[in-house]
N, C-alpha and C positions, 0 to 999 in steps of 0.2 A: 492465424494467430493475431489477434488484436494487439496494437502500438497501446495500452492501456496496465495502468497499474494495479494491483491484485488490491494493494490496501487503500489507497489513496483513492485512487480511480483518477489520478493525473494521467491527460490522453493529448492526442499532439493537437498544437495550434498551425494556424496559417499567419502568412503575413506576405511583404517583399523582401525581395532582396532589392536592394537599392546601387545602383551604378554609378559611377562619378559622375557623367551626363546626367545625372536622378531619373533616369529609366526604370519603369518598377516592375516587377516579373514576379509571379504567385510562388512559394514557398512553401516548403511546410515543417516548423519545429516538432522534433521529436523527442520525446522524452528519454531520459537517458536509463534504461532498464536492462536489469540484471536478474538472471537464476540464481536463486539462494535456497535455501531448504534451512528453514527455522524451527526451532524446538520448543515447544509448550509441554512446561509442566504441567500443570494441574490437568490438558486432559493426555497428559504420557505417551505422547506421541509427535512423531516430526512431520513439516509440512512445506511443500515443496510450490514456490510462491516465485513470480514473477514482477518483482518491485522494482521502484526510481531509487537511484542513488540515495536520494533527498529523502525518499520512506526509510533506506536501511540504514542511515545516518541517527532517524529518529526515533527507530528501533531500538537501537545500541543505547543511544542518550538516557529512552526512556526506563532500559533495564530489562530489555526482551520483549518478545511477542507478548505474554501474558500481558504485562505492563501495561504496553502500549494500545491492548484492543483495550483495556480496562478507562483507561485515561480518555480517548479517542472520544470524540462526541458520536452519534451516531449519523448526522448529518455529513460529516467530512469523509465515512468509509463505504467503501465499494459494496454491491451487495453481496460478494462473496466475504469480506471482512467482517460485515454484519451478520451475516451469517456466522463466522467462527465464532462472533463473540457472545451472539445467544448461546450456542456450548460452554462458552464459557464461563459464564454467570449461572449455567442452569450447573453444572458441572461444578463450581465453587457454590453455592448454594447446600447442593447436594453433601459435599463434603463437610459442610458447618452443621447442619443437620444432622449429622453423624455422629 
């Protein structure tokens, strides 16, 4: 399982750690991810997603999954987010059409 985020696509960085002597030793920041299972109305069904803190934060902010893939640029999401979000559009589309 990939250290990477479902929506975001935030994935771990390197750096040091650094010693009082400033001795520097390779590192690796992780990103701080959680299982969540989030729910999209329009297409009526739930979805079980591996996000950073900081996505489920902007999640919530934005007013849910819907929202926040609708809001989302396409450049900033994962290619699985980009992928929900074509459903999404094609799915709210569909529904206006209606």
């Amino acid at each position: 399982m990939s250290r990477r985020c479902d929506l975001t696509g935030k994935g771990v960085l390197s750096g040091h750690l650094v010693s009082h002597s400033n001795r520097k030793t390779k590192r690796r920041f992780l990103p701080n991810l959680c299982n969540v299972t989030l729910e999209s109305e329009t297409l009526k069904r739930t979805i079980r997603l591996r996000i950073s803190a900081n996505a489920l934060k902007s999640v919530d902010h934005r007013g849910g999954l819907d929202a926040f893939l609708k809001k989302a640029r396409d450049e900033e999401l994962s290619p699985r987010a980009l992928e929900m979000k074509r459903q999404l559009t094609k799915a709210l589309a569909a529904a206006e059409a209606a």
